[in-house]
C-alpha positions in Angstrom: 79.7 20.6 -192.3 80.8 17.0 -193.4 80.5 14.4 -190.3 83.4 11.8 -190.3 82.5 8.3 -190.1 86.2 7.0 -188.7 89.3 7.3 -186.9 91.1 10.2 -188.3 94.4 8.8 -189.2 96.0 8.2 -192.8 92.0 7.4 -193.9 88.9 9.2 -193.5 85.4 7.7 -193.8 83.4 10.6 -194.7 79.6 10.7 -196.1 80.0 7.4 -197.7 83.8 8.4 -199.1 87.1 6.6 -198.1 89.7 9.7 -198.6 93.6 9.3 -198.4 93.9 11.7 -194.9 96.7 14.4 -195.2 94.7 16.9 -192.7 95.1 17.0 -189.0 97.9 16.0 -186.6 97.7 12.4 -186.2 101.4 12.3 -186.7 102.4 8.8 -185.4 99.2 7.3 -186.1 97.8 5.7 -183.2 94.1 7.3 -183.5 92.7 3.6 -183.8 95.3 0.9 -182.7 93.5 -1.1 -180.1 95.8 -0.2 -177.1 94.2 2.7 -177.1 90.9 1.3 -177.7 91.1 -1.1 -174.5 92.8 1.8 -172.5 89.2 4.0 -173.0 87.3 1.2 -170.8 88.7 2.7 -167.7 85.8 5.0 -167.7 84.0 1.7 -166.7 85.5 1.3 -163.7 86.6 5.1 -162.8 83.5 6.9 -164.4 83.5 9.4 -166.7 85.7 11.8 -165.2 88.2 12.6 -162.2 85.8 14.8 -160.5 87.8 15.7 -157.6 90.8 17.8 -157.7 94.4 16.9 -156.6 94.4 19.5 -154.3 91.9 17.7 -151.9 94.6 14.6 -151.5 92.8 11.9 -154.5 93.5 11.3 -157.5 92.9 8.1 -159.9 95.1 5.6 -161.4 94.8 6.3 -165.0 96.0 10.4 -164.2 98.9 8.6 -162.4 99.5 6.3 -165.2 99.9 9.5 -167.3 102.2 11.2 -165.7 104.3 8.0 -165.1 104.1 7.5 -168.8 105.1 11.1 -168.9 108.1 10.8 -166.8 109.6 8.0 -168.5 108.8 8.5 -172.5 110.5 12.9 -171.7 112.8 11.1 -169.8 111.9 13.7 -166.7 111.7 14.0 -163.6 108.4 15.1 -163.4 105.4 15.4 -165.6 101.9 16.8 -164.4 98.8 15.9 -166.6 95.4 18.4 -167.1 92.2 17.8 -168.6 93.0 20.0 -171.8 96.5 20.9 -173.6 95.0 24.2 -174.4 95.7 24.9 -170.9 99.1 24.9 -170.9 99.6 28.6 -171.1 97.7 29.3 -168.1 99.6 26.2 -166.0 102.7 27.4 -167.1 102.4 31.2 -167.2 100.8 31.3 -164.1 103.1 28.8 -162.1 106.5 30.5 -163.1 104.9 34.0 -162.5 106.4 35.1 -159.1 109.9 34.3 -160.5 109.7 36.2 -163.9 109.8 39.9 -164.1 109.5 40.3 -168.2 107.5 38.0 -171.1 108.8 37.3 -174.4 106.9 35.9 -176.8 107.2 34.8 -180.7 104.7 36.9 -182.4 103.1 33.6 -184.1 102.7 32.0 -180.5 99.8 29.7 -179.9 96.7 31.5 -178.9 96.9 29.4 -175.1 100.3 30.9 -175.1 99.2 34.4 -175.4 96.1 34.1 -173.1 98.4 32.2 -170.5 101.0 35.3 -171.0 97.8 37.8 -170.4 96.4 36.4 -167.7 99.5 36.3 -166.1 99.5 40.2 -165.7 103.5 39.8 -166.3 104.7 42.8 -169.0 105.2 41.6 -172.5 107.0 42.0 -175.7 106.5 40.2 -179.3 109.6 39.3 -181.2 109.7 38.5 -185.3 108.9 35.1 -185.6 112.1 32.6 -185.2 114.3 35.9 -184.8 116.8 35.4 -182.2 118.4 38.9 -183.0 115.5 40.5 -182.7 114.6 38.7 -179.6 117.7 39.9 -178.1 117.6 43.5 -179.9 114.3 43.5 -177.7 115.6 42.5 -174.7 118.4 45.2 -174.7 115.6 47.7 -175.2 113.2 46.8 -172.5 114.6 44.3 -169.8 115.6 46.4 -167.1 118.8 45.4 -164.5 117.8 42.2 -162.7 114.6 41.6 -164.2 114.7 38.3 -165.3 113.0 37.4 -168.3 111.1 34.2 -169.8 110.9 33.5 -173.6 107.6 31.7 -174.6 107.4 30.2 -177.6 105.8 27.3 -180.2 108.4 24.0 -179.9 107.0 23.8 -183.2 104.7 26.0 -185.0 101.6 23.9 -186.6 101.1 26.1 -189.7 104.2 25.4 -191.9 106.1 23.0 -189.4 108.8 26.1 -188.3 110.6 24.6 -185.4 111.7 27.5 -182.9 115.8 27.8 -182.4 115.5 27.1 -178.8 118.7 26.8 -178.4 119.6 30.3 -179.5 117.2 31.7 -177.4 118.9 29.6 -174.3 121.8 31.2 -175.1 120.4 34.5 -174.8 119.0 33.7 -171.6 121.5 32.2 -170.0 123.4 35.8 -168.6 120.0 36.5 -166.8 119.0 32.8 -165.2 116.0 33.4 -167.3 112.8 30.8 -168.0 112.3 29.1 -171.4 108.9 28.3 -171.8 107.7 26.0 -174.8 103.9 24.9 -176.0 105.1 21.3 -177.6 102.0 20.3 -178.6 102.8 19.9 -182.2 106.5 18.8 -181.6 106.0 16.1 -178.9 106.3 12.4 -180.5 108.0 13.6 -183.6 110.8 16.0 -183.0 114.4 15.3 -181.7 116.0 11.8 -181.5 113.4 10.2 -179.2 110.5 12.3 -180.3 110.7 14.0 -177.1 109.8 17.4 -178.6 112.2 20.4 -179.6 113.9 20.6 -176.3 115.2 17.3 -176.8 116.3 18.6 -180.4 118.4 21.2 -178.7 119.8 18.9 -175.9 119.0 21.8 -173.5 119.2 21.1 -169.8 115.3 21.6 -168.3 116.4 23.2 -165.4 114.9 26.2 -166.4 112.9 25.0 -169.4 109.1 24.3 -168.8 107.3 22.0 -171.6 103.9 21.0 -172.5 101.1 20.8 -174.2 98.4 18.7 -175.9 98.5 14.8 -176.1 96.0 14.9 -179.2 98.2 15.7 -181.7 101.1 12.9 -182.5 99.7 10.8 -179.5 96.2 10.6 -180.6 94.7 10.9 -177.1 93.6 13.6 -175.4 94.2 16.0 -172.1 97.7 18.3 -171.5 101.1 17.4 -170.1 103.6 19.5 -168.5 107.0 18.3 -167.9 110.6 19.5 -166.2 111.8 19.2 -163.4 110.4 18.4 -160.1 111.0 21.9 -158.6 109.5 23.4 -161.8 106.5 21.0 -161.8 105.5 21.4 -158.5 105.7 25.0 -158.3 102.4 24.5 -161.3 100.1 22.4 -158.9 99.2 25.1 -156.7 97.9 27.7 -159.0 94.2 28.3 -160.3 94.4 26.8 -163.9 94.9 23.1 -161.6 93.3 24.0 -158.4 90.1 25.0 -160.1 90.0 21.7 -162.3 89.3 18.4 -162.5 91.9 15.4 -163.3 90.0 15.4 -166.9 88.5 12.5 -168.1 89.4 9.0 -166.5 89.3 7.2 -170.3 91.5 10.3 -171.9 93.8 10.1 -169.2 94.4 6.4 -169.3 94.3 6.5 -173.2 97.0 9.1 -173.2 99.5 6.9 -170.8 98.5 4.2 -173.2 99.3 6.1 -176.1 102.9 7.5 -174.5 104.1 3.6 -173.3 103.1 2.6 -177.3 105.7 5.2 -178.6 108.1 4.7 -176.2 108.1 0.8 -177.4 107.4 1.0 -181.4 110.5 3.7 -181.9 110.5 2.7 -185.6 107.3 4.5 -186.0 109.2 7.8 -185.6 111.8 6.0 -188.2 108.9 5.1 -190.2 107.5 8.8 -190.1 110.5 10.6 -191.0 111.2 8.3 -194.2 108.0 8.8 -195.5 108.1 13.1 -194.7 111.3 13.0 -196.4 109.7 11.4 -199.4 107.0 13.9 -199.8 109.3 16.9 -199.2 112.0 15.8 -202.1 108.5 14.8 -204.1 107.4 18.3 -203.8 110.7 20.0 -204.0 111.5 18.1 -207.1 107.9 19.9 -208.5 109.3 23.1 -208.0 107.4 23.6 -204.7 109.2 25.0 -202.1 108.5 23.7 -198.6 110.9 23.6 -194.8 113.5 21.5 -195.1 112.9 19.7 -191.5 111.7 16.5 -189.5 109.1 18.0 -189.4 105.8 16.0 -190.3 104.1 19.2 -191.3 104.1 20.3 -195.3 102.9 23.3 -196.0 103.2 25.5 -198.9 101.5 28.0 -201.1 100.9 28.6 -204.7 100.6 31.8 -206.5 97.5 32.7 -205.4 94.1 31.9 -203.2 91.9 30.8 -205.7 94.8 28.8 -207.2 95.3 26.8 -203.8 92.0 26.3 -203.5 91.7 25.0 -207.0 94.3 22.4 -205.3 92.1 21.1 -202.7 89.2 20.7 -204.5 91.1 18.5 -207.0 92.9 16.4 -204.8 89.1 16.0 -202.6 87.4 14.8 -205.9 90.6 12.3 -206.4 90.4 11.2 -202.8 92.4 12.8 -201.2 92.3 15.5 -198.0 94.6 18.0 -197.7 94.2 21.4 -195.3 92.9 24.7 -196.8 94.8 26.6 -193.7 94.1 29.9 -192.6 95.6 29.1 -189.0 98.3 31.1 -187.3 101.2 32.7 -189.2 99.1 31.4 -192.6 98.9 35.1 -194.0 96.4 36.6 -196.0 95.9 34.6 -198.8 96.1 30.7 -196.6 98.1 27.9 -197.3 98.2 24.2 -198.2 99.2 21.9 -195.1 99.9 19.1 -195.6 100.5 16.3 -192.7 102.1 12.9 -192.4 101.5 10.5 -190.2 103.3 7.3 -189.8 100.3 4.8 -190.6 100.5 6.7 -194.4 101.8 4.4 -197.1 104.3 5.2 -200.0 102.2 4.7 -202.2 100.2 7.4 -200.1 102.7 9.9 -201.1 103.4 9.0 -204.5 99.4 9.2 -204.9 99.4 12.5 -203.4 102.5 13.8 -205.7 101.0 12.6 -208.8 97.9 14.0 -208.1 99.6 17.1 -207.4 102.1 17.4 -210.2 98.8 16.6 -212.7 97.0 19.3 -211.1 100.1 21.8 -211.9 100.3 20.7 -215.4 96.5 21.3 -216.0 
């Protein structure tokens, strides 16, 4: 186990090594600009943590500051913030639970997904990952006459960067008022116009959409975010996954409103982001390597074999570069290379990383 020695955005300090950083999910790169630095000192004057819940009539400014953040950079009209984004399956399950009869889920669904989905006691079905047909081929099957159904799903998936056709699956909702529920945790900050996640992509109404998830990955900060609308929002607070928690952590919350109001002001870091993804993508594809043709700031693909891949990382590591041996969800057997950009990366960055890559190819 190597300990890091630095912030973990486009460079790594590690055991004594500076490495170009492709691994991770610091997507707009904020892991060390001082706003959020300066935002952490709230734990000076709140203390370390918010240790009573909302439920008892407190709360703290930072946690208010986060949802206000919330509200205004999802352009919502509500947003509720939790200590971890991880529990965004159990908030979100849990909360729309006496109004849905059926759960459908991608089969590549975030693991807080699926243990929000089981908890939830509600009946559930897996579709084929990104298959609208077979989402609604399933539906026919097993959704009986007024049931109504929810569809749970990745906004966008963090293996290989798949972003979910939320608007097809809408569609397919629509005829039975059914939920849409979607774990943006890799898709917040980066995708759609604003960077306001896959909903935003889609331009779907969130009258019946629920988002969320984790603040740590293009935001750099930490804790969980729901947002929707105020009748869906407030329907969460009640239920066990916020009752029986704290606020979080004073210094995460206040760094995460910090982090939201810095997007929401710097939009050409998005602009910035995508430039430098598209580079990498035409780079690769221009190698022969094929890889999603998306905004997406994840770039993952695989070789011909394990050992090969691999061979891959441990080249680019001894040339100074990082890149992500993944055997995370939806990776298959053999793993994957992911590779991630993030909007404090260079060009030169990526034309190291391509040269490095191509060499390695050419042996």
């Amino acid at each position: 186990m190597k300990m890091i020695d630095s912030a973990c955005g486009a460079r790594l300090y590690t055991e004594g090594r500076e490495l170009v950083n492709f691994g991770g999910a610091c997507y707009l790169g904020l892991s060390d600009i001082p706003e959020l630095q300066e935002a952490a000192r709230a734990a000076a004057k709140y203390g370390a943590i918010a240790p009573v819940p909302r439920h008892y009539g407190f709360s703290v400014a930072p946690v208010e500051e986060a949802e206000n953040a919330a509200r205004a950079f999802f352009n919502t009209e509500s947003a509720i913030y939790f200590p971890t984004g991880y529990l965004f399956g159990l908030v979100a399950l849990h909360g729309l639970a006496s109004r849905i009869d059926m759960v459908y889920t991608d089969s590549n669904a975030h693991y807080c997904l699926k243990d929000g989905i089981a908890a939830s006691g509600k009946p559930a079905v897996e579709f084929d990952h990104l298959d609208a047909d077979d989402l609604r081929r399933k539906m026919n099957m097993t959704l009986k006459p007024k049931q109504v159904p929810a569809v749970v799903t990745d906004g966008m998936f963090a293996t290989f960067g798949d972003i979910a056709p939320l608007d097809e699956y809408s569609r397919i909702l629509a005829p039975y008022d059914g939920f849409l529920i979607v774990d943006e945790s890799h898709s917040f900050g980066v995708i759609g116009p604003n960077g306001r996640g896959a909903v935003e992509k889609y331009g779907l109404s969130r009258e019946r959409v629920l988002a969320g998830g984790s603040l740590s990955k293009a935001f750099c900060a930490f804790g969980g975010i729901a947002v929707g609308s105020s009748e869906l929002i407030d329907a969460l607070s009640v239920w066990p996954p916020i009752r029986g928690s704290s606020a979080g952590m004073s210094a995460a919350a206040a760094m995460s409103a910090a982090a939201m109001q810095y997007a929401k002001a710097h939009p050409e870091l998005l602009t910035r982001l995508r430039k430098l993804v598209g580079e990498l993508k035409l780079g690769l594809s221009g190698l022969g390597i094929s890889v999603k043709q998306t905004e997406s700031p994840v770039v993952a693909f695989t070789l011909e074999s394990r050992e090969r891949m691999l061979a891959l990382q441990r080249f680019l590591n001894v040339n100074g570069i990082y890149v992500l041996f993944s055997e995370y969800i939806g990776a298959g057997a053999d793993g994957v290379i992911r590779c991630a950009v993030f909007a404090d990366h260079t060009e030169d960055d990526v034309r190291l990383l391509l040269t490095m890559i191509a060499r390695f190819l050419k042996g």
